[in-house]
C-alpha positions in Angstrom: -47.1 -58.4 10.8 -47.8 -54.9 9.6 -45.7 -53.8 7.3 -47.3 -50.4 6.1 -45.8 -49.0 9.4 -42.7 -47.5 9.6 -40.7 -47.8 12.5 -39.3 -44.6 14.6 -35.6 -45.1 14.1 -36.0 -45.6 10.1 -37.1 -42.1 10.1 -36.1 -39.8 8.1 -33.4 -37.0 9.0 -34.7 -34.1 8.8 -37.7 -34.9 11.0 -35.9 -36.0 13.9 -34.0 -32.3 13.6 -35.6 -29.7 16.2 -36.4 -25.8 14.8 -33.8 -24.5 17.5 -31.3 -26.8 15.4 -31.9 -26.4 12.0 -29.5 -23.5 10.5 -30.9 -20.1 9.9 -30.1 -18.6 7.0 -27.3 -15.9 7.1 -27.1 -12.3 5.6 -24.4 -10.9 3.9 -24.0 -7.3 4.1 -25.7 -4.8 1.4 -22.8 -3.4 -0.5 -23.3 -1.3 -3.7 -22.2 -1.4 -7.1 -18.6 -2.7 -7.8 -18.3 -3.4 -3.8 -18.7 0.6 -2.7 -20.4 0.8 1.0 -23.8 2.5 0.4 -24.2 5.9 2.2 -26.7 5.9 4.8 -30.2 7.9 4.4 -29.3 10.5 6.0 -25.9 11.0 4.9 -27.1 10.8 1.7 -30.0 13.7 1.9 -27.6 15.6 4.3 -25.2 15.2 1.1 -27.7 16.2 -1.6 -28.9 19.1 0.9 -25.6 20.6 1.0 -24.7 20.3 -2.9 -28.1 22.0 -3.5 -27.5 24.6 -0.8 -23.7 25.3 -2.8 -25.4 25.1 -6.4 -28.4 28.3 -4.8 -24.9 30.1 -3.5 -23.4 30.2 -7.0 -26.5 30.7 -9.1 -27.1 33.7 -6.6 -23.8 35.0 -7.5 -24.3 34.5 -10.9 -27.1 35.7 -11.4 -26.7 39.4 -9.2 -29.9 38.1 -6.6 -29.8 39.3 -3.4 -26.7 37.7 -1.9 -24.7 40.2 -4.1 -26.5 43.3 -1.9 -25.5 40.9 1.1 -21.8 41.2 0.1 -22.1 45.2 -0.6 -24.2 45.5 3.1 -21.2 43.8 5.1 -18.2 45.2 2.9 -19.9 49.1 3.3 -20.3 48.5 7.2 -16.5 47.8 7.5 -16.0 45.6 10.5 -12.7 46.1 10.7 -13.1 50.0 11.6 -15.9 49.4 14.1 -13.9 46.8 16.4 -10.7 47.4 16.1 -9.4 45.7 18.8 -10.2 42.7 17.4 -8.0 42.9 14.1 -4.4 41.6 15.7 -6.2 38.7 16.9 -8.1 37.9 13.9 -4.8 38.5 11.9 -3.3 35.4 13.8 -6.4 33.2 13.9 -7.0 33.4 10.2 -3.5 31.7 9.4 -5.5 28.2 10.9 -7.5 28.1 7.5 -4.5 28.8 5.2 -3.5 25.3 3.4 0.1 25.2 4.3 0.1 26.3 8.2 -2.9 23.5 8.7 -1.6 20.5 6.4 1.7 20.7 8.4 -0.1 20.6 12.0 -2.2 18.3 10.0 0.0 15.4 9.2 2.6 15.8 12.0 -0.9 14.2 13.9 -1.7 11.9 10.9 1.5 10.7 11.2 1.8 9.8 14.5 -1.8 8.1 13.5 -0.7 5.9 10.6 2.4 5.0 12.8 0.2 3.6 15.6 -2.0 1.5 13.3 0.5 0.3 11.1 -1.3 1.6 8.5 -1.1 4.2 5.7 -4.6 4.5 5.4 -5.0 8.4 7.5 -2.2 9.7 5.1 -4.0 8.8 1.9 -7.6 9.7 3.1 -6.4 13.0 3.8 -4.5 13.6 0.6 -7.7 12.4 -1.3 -9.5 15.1 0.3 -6.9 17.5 -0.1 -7.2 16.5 -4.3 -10.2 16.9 -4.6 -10.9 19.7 -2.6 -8.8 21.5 -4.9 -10.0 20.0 -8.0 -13.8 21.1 -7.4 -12.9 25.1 -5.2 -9.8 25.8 -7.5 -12.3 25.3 -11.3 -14.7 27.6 -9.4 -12.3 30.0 -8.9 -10.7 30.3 -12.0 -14.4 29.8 -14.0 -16.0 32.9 -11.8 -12.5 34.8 -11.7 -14.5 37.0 -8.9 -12.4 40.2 -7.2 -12.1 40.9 -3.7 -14.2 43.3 -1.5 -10.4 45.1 -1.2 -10.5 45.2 -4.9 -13.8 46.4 -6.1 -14.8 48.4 -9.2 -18.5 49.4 -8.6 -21.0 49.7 -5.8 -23.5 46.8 -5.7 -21.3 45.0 -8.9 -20.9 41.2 -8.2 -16.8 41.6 -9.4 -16.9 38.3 -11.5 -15.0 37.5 -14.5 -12.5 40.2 -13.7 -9.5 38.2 -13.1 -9.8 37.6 -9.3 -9.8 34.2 -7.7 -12.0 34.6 -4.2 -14.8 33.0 -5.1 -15.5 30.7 -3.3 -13.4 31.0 -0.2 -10.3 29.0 0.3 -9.5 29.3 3.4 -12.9 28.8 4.6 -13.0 25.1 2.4 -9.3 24.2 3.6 -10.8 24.6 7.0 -13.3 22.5 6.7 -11.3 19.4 4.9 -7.9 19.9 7.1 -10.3 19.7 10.8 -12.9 17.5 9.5 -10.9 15.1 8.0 -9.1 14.7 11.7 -12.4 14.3 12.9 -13.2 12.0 10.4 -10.3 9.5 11.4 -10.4 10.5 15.2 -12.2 7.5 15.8 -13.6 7.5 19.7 -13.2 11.2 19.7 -15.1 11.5 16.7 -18.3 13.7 17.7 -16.1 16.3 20.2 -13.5 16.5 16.9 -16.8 16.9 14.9 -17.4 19.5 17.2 -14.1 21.5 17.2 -13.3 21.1 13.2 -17.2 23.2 13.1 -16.4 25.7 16.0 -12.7 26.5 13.8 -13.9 26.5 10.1 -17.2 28.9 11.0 -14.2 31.1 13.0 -11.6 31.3 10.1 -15.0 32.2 8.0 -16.3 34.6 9.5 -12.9 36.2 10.3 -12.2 36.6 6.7 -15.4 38.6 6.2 -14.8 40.8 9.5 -10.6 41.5 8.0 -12.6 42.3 4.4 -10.6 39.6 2.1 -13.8 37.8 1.2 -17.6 38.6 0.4 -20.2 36.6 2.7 -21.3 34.1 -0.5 -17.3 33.5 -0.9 -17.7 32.1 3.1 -21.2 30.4 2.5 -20.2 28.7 -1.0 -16.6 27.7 0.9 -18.5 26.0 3.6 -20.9 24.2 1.5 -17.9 23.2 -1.0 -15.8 22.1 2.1 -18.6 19.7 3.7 -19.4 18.2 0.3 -15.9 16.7 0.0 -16.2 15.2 3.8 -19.9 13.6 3.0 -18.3 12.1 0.0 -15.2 10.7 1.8 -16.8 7.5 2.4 -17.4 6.6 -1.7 -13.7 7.0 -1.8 -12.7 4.3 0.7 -12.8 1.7 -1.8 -10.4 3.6 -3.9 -7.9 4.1 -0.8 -8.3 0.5 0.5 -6.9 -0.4 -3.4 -4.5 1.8 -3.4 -3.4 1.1 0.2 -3.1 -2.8 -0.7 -1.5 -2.1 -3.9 1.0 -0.2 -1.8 1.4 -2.7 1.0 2.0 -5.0 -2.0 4.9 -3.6 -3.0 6.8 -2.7 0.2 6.5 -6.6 1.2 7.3 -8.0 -2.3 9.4 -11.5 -1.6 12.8 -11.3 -3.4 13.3 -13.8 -6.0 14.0 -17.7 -5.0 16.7 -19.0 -5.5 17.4 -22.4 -7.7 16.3 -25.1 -5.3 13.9 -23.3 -3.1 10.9 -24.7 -1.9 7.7 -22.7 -2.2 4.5 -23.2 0.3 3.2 -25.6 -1.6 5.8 -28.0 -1.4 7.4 -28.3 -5.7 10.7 -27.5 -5.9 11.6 -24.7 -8.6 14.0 -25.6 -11.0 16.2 -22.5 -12.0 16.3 -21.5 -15.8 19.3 -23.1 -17.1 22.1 -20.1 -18.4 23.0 -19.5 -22.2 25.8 -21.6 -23.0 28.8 -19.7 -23.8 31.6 -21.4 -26.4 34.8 -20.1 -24.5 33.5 -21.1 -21.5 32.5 -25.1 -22.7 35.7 -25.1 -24.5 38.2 -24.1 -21.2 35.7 -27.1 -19.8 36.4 -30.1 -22.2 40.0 -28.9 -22.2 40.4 -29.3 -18.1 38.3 -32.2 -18.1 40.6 -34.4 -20.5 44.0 -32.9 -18.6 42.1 -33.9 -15.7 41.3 -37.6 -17.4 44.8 -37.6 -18.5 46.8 -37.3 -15.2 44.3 -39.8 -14.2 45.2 -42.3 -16.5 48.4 -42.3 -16.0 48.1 -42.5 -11.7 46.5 -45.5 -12.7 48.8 -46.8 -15.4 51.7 -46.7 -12.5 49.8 -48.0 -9.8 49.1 -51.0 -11.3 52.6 -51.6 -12.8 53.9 -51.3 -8.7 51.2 -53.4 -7.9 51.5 -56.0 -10.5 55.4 -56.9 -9.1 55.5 -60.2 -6.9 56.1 -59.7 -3.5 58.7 -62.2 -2.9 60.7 -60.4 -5.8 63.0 -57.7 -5.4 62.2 -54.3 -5.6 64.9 -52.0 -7.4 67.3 -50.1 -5.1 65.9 -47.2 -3.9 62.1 -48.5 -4.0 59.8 -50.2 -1.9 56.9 -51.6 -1.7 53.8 -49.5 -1.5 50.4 -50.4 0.4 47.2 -50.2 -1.0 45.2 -47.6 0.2 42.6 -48.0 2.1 38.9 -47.4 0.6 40.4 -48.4 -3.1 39.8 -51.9 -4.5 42.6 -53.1 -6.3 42.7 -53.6 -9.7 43.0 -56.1 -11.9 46.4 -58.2 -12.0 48.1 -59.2 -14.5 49.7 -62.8 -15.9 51.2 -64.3 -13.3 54.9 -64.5 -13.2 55.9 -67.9 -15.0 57.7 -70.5 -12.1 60.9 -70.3 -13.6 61.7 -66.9 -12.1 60.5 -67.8 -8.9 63.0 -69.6 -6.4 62.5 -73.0 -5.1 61.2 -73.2 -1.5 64.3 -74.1 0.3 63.8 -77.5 2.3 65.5 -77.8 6.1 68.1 -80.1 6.1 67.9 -83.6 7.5 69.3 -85.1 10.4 
């Protein structure tokens, strides 16, 4: 008998397993560093593109290059004068980029939003936004302190450290954020809100260079500062996811259980026991021994009624009383010695 051979059902496991059977190995999701989502490449040049583009605008302004002669070309052309038909329209249309008109159409829609979900997560995305759009626009403004075409000193001068605060454009960045950030959150109606939130903010830009309350770079640097804080939106979903959760933590907080409760593991929790208090103990021990003491003495007289013969006498006015039921009768005591008890009578002969 050959024993070198082995035979097909002592085989071992894993060749008997087919390649359609054996278990592919699965891939988790790339995440970055401390769990942020990665921005894709395009979103990420697109982003870099547009911070460069905004860093040109200021340096140009800064430095008196040719977007300063820009600014004096427009503002000396007065568009305003040439079409004036146009200015009680444009007067209206301009309000769209101011911050409170548009953050109350803004979150009356955001609202409704959050409502549907059943989450808070559109209200904080667009206050965010809102934060840090006017962290980053409102230091430029105050850093450049740039004056208005409306308010300008000399021909061909790029107004700056004078005070002003229109550099770069708010209403042209509020624009952007307030429609983008709908977009942003429009989820199937993303690319036509995409579409919209562009066609308003280029409008409410360019209408406030045709009214004169803003130089051309103030438009350019407000578009560029505006689309910087929608590409970044996504590295600040982490930070709104924790502070939604955080949030939802607190609204559903459990109220404390009380002593006896059973918790979803199945242990019993055993309430704190109180701080003893001395008057408290002491109007205790006193009812407990007048309770002992009338209790004595409800047994000291039932067992005197109890311990009388039956065939005696009861005093006038007394009778016998049963036991009760559920009670077991105490102890009796001596019995009564024969002398008080009456002979049996016998029945007479005959």
């Amino acid at each position: 008998m050959v024993t070198g051979v082995q035979a097909p059902s002592e085989l071992p496991e894993n060749l008997t397993t087919t390649r359609r059977e054996r278990p592919r190995p699965t891939r988790e999701p790339a995440t970055g560093p401390a769990g942020r989502p990665p921005l894709g490449r395009r979103q990420a040049l697109l982003l870099g593109l547009t911070g460069l583009a905004y860093l040109l605008v200021v340096a140009g302004v800064l430095l008196d290059t040719a977007l300063v002669d820009l600014d004096w070309a427009v503002r000396l052309a007065r568009p305003y004068e040439r079409w004036p038909g146009l200015e009680p329209l444009l007067d209206d249309w301009v309000v769209a980029g101011q911050r409170g008109p548009s953050a109350v159409a803004a979150f009356g829609w955001l609202g409704w939003r959050a409502r549907r979900l059943g989450r808070i997560r559109p209200l904080l995305v667009t206050g965010a936004a809102l934060l840090l759009l006017n962290l980053t626009v409102g230091t430029v403004k105050i850093v450049t302190g740039r004056l208005g075409p409306h308010y300008a000193h000399y021909v061909g001068s790029p107004e700056l450290f004078s005070g002003g605060t229109i550099f770069p454009s708010g209403h042209t960045a509020n624009a952007v954020v307030t429609w983008g950030v709908l977009a942003y959150l429009a989820a199937r109606w993303r690319r036509t809100g995409a579409v919209l939130a562009g066609v308003t903010a280029c409008s409410v830009g360019l209408t406030t260079v045709y009214l004169g309350t803003h130089w051309v770079t103030d438009v350019l640097a407000g578009w560029a500062a505006g689309l910087l804080v929608l590409l970044s939106l996504p590295l600040l979903e982490p930070l709104v996811l924790a502070v939604e959760h955080r949030l939802g933590r607190l609204r559903t907080a459990p109220d404390p259980a009380p002593a006896g409760h059973t918790d979803g593991t199945g242990h019993r929790d055993r309430a704190e026991p109180a701080a003893p208090d001395r008057h408290t103990d002491q109007a205790h021990h006193t009812d407990q021994a007048h309770r002992s003491d009338q209790a004595e003495r409800r047994d000291q007289a039932g067992h005197t009624d109890r311990a009388r013969p039956a065939n005696r006498p009861c005093p006038p006015g007394r009778s016998h009383r049963p036991d009760r039921p559920g009670r077991t009768a105490p102890a009796r005591g001596p019995a009564t010695p024969p002398s008080c008890v009456p002979p049996p009578r016998r029945a007479p002969r005959g």
